[in-house]
N, C-alpha and C positions, 0 to 999 in steps of 0.2 A: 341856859336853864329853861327849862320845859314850861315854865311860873309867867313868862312873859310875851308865850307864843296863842296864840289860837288857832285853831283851825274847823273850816267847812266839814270836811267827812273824814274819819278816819278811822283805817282795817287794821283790825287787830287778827291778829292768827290765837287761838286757844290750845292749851292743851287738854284742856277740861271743859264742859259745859253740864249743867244739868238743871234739873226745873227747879229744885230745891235749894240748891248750894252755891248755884250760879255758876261764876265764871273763875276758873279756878289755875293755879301752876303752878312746879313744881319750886320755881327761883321766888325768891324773895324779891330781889331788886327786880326782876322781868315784874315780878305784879305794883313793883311800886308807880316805874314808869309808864305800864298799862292804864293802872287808877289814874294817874294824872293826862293821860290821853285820850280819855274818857270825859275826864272833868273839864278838858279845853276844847272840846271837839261839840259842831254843831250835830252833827250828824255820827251816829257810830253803829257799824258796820263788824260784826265776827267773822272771822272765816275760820269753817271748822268740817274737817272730812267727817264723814259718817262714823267715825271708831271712834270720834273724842266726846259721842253725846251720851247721856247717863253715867257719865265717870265724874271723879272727883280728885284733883288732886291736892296739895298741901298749901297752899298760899292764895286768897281770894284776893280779887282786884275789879270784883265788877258781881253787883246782880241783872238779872235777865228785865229789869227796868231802867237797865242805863242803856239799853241796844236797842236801836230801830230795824234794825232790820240782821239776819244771819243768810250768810253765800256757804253751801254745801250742794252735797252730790244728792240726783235726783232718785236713788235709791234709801231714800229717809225712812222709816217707817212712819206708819199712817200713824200710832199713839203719837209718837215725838211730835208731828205736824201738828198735830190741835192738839197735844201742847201748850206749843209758839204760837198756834193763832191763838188761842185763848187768853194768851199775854198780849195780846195784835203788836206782836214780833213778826212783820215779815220776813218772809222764805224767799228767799234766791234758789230754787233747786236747777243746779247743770251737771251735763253730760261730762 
């Protein structure tokens, strides 16, 4: 059970992100166990390629102040960038 674990850092993959609606997917149960790895984790990390940012999709499991930091591609647009910094969401951006 998830209820009796913690952990230091942990990467969640998205299939939604966006500044308004947060963190978003389409499973139920994927956002259940998400929410709760969120809620045991010191540190949390999204990983999310450039097509999954301004979408929304049907199951929320996270707003954009339960992440410390998001890993995407260095192709971001500059709006989305500040953004995240303006929530001091750090950016991982890589090749």
């Amino acid at each position: 059970s998830l209820n009796s674990i913690r952990v230091d850092k942990a990467f969640i993959g998205t299939n939604a992100i966006d500044i308004s609606a947060g963190l978003t997917t389409p499973n139920m149960l994927e956002a259940s166990i998400k929410q709760k790895m969120i809620s045991v984790a010191n540190k949390v990390y999204i990983l999310a390629d450039n097509s999954k940012f301004e979408r929304v999709s049907f199951a929320k499991f996270g707003k954009l102040s339960d992440i410390d930091a998001c890993i995407t591609g260095d192709n971001l647009p500059e709006s989305i960038k500040r953004d995240f910094q303006s929530k001091n969401i750090k950016l991982y951006l890589v090749k």
